[in-house]
C-alpha positions as CSV (number, residue, x, y, z in Angstrom):
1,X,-13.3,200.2,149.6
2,X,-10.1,200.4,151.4
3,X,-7.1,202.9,149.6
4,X,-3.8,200.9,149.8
5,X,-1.2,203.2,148.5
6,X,0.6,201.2,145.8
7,X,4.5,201.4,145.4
8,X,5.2,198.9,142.3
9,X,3.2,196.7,140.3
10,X,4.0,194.4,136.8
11,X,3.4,191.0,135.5
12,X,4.0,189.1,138.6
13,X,4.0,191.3,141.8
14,X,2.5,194.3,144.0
15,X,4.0,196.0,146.4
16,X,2.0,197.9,148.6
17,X,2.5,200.6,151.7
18,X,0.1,199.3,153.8
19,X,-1.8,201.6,156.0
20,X,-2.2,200.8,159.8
21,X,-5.5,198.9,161.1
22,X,-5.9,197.4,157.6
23,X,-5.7,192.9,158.3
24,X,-4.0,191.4,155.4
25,X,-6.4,188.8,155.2
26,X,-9.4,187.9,157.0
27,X,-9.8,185.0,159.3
28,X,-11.2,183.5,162.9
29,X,-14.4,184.8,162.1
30,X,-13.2,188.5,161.7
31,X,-15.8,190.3,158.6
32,X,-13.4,193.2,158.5
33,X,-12.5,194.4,154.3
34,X,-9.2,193.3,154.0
35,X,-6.2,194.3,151.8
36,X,-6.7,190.8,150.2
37,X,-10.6,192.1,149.2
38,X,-9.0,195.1,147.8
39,X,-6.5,193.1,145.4
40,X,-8.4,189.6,145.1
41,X,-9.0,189.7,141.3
42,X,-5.3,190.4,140.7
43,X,-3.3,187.7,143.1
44,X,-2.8,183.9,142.9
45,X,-5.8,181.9,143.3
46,X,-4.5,178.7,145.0
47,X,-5.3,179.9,148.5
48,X,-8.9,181.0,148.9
49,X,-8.5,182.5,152.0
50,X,-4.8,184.3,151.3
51,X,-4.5,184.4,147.5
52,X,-0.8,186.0,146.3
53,X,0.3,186.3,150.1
54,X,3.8,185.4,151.0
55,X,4.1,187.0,154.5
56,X,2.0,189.7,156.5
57,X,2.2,192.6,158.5
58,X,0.1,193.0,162.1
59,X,-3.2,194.9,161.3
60,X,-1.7,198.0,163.5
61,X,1.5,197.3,161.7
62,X,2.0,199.8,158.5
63,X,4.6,199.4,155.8
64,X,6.0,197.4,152.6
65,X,4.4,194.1,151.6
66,X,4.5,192.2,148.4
67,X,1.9,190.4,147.1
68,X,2.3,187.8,144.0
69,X,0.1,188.0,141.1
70,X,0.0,184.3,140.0
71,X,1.4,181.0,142.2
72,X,4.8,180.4,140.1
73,X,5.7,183.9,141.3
74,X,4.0,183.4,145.1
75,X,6.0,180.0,145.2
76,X,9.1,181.8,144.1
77,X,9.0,184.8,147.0
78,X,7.9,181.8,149.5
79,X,10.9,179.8,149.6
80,X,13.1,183.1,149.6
81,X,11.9,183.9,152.8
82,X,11.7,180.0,153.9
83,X,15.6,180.4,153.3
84,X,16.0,183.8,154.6
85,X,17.0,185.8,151.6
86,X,15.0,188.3,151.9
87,X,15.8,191.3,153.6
88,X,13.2,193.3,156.1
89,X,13.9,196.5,157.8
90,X,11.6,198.2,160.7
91,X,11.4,201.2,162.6
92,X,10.3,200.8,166.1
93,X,10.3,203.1,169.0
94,X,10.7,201.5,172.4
95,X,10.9,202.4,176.2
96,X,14.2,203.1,177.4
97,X,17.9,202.8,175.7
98,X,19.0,199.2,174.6
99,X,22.4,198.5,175.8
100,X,24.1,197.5,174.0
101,X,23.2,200.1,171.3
102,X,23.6,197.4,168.5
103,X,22.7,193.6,169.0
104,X,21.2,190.0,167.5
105,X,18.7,188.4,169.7
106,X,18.4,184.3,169.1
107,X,15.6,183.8,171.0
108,X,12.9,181.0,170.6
109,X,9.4,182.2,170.4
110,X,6.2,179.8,171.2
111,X,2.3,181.0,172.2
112,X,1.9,182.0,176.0
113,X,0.3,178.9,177.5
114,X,-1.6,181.9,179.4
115,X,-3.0,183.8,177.0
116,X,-3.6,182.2,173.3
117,X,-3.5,185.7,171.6
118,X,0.5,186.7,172.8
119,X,3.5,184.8,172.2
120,X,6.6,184.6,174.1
121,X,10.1,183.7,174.6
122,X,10.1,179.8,175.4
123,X,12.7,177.7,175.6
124,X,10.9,174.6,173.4
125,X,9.8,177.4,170.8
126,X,10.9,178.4,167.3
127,X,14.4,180.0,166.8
128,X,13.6,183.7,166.0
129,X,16.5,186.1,165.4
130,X,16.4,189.8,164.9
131,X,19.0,192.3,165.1
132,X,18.5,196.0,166.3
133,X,20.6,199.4,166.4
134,X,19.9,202.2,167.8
135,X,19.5,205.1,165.5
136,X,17.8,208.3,167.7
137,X,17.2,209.2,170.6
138,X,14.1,211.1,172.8
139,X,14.0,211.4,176.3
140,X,13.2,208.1,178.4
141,X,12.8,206.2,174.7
142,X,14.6,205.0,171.5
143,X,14.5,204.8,167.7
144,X,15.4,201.5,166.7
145,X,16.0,200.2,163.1
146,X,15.7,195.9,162.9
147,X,16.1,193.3,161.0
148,X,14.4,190.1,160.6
149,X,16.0,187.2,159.8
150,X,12.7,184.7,160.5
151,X,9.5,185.6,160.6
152,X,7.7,184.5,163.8
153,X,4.3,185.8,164.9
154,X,4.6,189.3,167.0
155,X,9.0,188.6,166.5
156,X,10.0,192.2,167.2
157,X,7.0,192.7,169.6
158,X,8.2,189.9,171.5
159,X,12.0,190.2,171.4
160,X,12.0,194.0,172.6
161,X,9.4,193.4,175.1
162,X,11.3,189.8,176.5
163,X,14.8,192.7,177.1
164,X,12.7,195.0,178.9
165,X,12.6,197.6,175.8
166,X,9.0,197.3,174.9
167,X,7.6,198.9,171.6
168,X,5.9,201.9,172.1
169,X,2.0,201.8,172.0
170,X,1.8,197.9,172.0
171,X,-1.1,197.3,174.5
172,X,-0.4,193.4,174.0
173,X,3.0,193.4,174.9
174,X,3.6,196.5,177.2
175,X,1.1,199.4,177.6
176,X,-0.9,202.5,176.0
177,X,1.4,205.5,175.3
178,X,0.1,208.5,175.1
179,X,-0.1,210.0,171.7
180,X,-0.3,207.0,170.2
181,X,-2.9,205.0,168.8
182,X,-0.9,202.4,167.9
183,X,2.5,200.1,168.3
184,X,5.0,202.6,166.9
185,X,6.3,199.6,164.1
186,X,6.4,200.4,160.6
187,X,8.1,198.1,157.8
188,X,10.8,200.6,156.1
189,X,12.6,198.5,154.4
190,X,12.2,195.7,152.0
191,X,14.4,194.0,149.2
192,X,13.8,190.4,147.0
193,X,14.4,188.6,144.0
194,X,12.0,189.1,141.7
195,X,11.5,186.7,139.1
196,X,11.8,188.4,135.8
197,X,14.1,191.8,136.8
198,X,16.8,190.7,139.6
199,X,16.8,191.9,143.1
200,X,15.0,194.5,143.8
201,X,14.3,197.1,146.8
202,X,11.8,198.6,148.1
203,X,11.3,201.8,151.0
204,X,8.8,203.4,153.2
205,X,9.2,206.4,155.4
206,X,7.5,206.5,158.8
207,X,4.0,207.8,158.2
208,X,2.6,210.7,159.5
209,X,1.3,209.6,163.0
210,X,4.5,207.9,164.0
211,X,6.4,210.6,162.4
212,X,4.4,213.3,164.4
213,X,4.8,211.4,167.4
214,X,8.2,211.2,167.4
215,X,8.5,215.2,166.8
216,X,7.0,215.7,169.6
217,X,9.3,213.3,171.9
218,X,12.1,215.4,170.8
219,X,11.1,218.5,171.6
């Protein structure tokens, strides 16, 4: 069985720090365990296949997710991020220096008509906005800190890879880095409504192999 570090959990929610390579829920034929095996007896039960989940994280993604533990409460998270009051903060490292430092990105995001698995900036796509600083600094790469404001398949992903400023370790989207078995991504930063006790906020720091990695850029 999977061990899926829990930050918070009551009547109606769970709030996990998911690990990376762990898929929130299983589907197109994939038998992996999933995080929704792990919690299944606990969440909503009006989707089979995704019980208590109101948005997801990329398997290689780690980070904060919240899961609902029956559907008044799932309903209730699902329309705050259908109208974008929920806040999402992410730590990514990219290629390269952004510039400007500090930006929003509206860019509209649709699958590659070349390859099914990617999506990419297209012009008759979604609207997908996310807003990035710059808050360190290695040689020949960034740290960046971003925020969400839809939630598009592979949004970040595709944003910093569509300005030239590809995430580090993202095979899909730009290339293999060394020292990384992974996209450097990691959900820091999350903050709701919750039904019974007001907004609330969540945090996660980077985990050890993104941490370790980043050391070692410094140095």
């Amino acid at each position: 069985m999977l061990k899926i570090p829990i930050l918070h959990e009551d009547d109606n929610i769970i709030v996990v720090d998911k690990p990376t390579g762990v898929l929130v829920h299983s589907g197109n034929g994939n038998d992996m365990e999933t995080l929704v095996d792990v919690f299944r007896d606990k969440l909503s039960s009006d989707d089979e296949l995704r019980p208590g989940i109101v948005h997801r994280l990329d398997m290689d993604t780690s980070g904060l997710l919240v899961l609902a533990k029956d559907d008044k409460t799932k309903d209730f998270l699902q329309k705050q991020f259908q109208n974008r009051t929920v806040d999402k903060s992410y730590l990514a490292a990219v290629r390269g220096l952004p510039k400007p430092r500090e930006a929003r990105l509206e860019l509209p995001i649709g699958r590659s008509p070349k390859n099914p698995m990617k999506r990419t900036v297209r012009p008759n796509g979604r609207m997908a906005i996310t807003e990035y600083k710059v808050v360190d600094e290695a040689p020949g790469c960034s740290m960046l800190e971003l925020k969400i404001l839809t939630g598009r398949t592979h949004q970040i992903r595709v944003h910093m890879q569509y300005i030239g400023h590809p995430i580090l370790g993202d095979e899909l989207y730009g290339k293999k880095t060394k020292g990384l078995s992974r996209q450097f991504l990691h959900a820091s930063k999350l903050s709701f409504d919750h039904p019974a006790q007001g907004r609330v906020s969540f945090s996660s720091k980077l985990p050890e192999d993104l941490l370790g990695f980043w050391y070692n850029q410094q140095r």
